[in-house]
N, C-alpha and C positions, 0 to 999 in steps of 0.2 A: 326071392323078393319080387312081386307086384308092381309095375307103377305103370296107372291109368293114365292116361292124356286124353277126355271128351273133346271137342270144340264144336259150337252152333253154328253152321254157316248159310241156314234158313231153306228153304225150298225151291230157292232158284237153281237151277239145272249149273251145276259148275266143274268144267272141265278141268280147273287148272285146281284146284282145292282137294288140299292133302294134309295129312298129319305123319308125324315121324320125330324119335328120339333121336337125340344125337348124346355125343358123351364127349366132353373138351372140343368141340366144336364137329365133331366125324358122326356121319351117321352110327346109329349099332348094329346095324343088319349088314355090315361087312365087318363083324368082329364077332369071335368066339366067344362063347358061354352067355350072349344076349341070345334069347329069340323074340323077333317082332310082331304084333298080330294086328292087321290093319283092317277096318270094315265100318261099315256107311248103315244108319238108319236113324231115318224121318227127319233129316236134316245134321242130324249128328255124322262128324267122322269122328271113329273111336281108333288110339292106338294106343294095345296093350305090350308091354317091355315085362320079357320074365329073366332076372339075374338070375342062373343057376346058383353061384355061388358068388356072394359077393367077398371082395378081397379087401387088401387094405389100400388099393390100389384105388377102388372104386368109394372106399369112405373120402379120398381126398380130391375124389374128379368133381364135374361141375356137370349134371346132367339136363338138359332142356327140350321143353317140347315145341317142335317149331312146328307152326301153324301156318299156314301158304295158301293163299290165292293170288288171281291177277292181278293184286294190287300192291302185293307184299308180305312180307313174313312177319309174325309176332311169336316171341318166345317166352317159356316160362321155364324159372331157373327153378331143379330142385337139387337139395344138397343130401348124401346121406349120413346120417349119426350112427354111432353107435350105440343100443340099447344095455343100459346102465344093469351088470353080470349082478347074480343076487349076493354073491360076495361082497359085491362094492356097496352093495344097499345095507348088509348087515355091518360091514366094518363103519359105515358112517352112522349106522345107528347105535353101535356100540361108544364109538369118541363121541356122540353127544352125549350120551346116558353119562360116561364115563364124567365127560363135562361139568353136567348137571350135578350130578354127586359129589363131583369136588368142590362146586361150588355151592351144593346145601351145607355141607359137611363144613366150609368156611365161614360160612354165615353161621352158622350153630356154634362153632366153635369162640368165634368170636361176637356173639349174639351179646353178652353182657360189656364188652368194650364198646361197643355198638349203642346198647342202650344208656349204659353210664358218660360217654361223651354227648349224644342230645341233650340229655342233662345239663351236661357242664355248658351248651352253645345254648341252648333254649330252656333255661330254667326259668326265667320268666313268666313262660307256660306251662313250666311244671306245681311251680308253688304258690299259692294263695294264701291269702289270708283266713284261718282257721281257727284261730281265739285257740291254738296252742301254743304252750308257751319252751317245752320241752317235745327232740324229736321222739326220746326213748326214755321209759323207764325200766332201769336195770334188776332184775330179781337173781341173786347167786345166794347160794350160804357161806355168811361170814363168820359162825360158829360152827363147834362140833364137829369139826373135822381131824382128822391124822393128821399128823405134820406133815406124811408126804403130799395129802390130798388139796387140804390148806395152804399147803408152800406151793404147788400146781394152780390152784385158782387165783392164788394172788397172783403170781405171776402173770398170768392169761388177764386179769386185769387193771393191774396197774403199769403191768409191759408191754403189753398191745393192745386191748380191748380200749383200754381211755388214749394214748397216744393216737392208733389210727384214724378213731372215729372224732374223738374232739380235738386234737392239734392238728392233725392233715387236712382230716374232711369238710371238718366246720359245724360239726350235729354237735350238738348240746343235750347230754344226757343227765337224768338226776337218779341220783344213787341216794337211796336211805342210810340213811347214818353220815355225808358227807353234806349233802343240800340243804337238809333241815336244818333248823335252831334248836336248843338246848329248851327243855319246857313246852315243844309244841304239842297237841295233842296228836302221836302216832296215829291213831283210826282214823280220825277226821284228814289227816295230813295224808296218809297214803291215798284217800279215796281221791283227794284234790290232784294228788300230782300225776293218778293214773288219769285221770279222765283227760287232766291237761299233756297228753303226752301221746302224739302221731304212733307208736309203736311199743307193745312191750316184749323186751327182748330177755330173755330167761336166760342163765347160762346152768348145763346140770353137769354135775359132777359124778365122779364114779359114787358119792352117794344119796346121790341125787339133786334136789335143788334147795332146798334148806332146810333149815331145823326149825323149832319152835321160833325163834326169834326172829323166820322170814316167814311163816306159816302166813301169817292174814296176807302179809307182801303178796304170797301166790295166792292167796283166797279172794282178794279182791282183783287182783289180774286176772285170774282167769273168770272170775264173774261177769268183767268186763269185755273180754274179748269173745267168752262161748252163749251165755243169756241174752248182755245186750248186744253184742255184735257191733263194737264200736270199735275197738284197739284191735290190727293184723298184730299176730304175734309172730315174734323171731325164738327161732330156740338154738341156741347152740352146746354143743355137746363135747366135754375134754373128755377124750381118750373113749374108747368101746367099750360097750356093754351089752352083756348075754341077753337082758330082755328088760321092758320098763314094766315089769308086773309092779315093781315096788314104788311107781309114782303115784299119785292123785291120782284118779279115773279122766277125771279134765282135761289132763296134761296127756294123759294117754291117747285121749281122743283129736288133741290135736295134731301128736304124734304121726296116728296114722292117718289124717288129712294132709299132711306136707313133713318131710323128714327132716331132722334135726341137721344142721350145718356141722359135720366133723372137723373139729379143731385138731391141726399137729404141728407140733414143735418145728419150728421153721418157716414157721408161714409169717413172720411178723411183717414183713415186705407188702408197703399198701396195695402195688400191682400183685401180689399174690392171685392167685385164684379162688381161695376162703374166702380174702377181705373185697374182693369183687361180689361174690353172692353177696356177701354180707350188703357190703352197698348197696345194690339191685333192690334187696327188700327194703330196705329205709329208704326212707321219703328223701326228693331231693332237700341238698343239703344249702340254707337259703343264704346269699352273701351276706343279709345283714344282720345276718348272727355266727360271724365265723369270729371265734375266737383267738386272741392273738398264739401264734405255734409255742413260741419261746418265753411265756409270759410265767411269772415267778409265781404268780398265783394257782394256775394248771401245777406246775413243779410241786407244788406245796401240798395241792388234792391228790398226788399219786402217790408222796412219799407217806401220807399221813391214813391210807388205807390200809385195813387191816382186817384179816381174814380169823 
């Protein structure tokens, strides 16, 4: 190792003017493994210090260059470090990376509790006024199914689909055959309660999503969410299936724009992970349409569904 000491002491002719390292206060030209090199030009004294090897002796001294004329001495401290081994530069680059990933990796994971609590502190800013009246309109088939398929669907939604969403959550969902009046005109009445309704939410079954008697139910849903582009659509899906050749072309196509929410037995827990997605895609849920949890009238809309 190198260490230069220049110092200017002008063009006056000076006898007593010198430069010289020392190390803890001792010269280094009476000590082994320094060699000194001292020499004068155009007013400059230069003295060059070469460490053969430096030790760890010499990371913890205090080295200085004293500068000397007849008037007195000035010194400058240098200290020496150690230059940071490429080891140390890759293990520190590894524990940040390592860092970094566990902290993407956190945030990703917990990305929907994340965004479902702003919700819950800033809903204010999440919901306006939008001349809807209903968050979701539900399309399932409530005919034409097997008992096992039918006993499956109902279950899925008068056990958890209307519990979590309308007693926990507070969304106000309208279900055909439950919301309507006895006499209303069907066509006219489904176009009204799609358009009036932030989200339509599809539930399919292993035979799909209805029969004759939900057919327009999907025909003007998905009119509404693929032509005019007004209602996001939710699709959730009981149990797997080999392929949706056997849906609408509509339904397919939304299919493979965003994949169906898989439903399984067990998830009926609102902190679930299902009913978390679930939540994310529906609109926050607004205070002042939560309906009461425990209200005999809810009790009366679950028991009196039927698949």
């Amino acid at each position: 190792m190198l260490l230069n000491c220049s110092v200017l002491f002008g063009t006056v002719v000076c006898d007593f003017c010198s430069v010289h390292w020392e190390k803890n206060g001792i010269k280094v030209n009476k000590m082994k493994g320094y060699e000194e090199k001292y020499s004068k030009n155009g007013g400059f004294a230069h003295s060059l210090l070469n460490i053969t090897a430096v030790s760890e002796l010499d990371l913890q001294s205090e080295f200085r260059c004293a500068a000397m004329d007849e008037y007195g001495v000035i010194y400058v401290l240098v200290t020496l470090k150690r230059e940071p081994s490429v080891l140390t530069v890759v293990l520190v680059f590894i524990f940040i990376f390592t860092v970094l990933l566990l902290f993407a990796g956190t945030v990703r994971w917990f990305a929907l509790d994340l965004v479902l609590l702003a919700r819950k502190l800033f809903i204010k800013f999440y919901r306006t006024e939008d001349g809807k009246l209903y968050d979701a309109y539900v399309i399932y088939q409530r005919s034409g199914l097997d008992g096992e398929t039918g006993h499956a669907v109902s279950e899925f939604v008068n056990g958890a689909l209307l519990p979590v969403l309308e007693s926990s959550c507070g969304y106000k969902l309208f279900i055909h055959g439950r919301d309507d009046l006895p006499g209303e005109d069907s066509a006219n009445l489904i176009q009204t309660k799609i358009q009036l309704s932030r989200r339509l939410l599809i539930i399919l079954s292993a035979e799909g999503v209805g029969g004759s008697a939900e057919a327009y139910d999907l025909q003007a849903g998905l009119h509404q969410a693929l032509v005019q582009g007004e209602t996001p659509v939710i699709i959730i899906q009981l149990g797997l299936m080999q392929d949706y050749s056997h849906l609408p072309l509509g339904l397919q196509h939304l299919l493979r724009k965003r994949s169906a929410l898989l439903w399984r037995d067990g998830e009926a827990s609102l902190n679930s992970r299902f009913w978390k997605r679930v939540r994310y895609r529906m609109p926050a849920a607004s205070a002042t349409i939560r309906r009461s949890r425990a209200s005999n009238t809810a009790a009366f809309h679950w028991q009196s569904l039927s698949v």
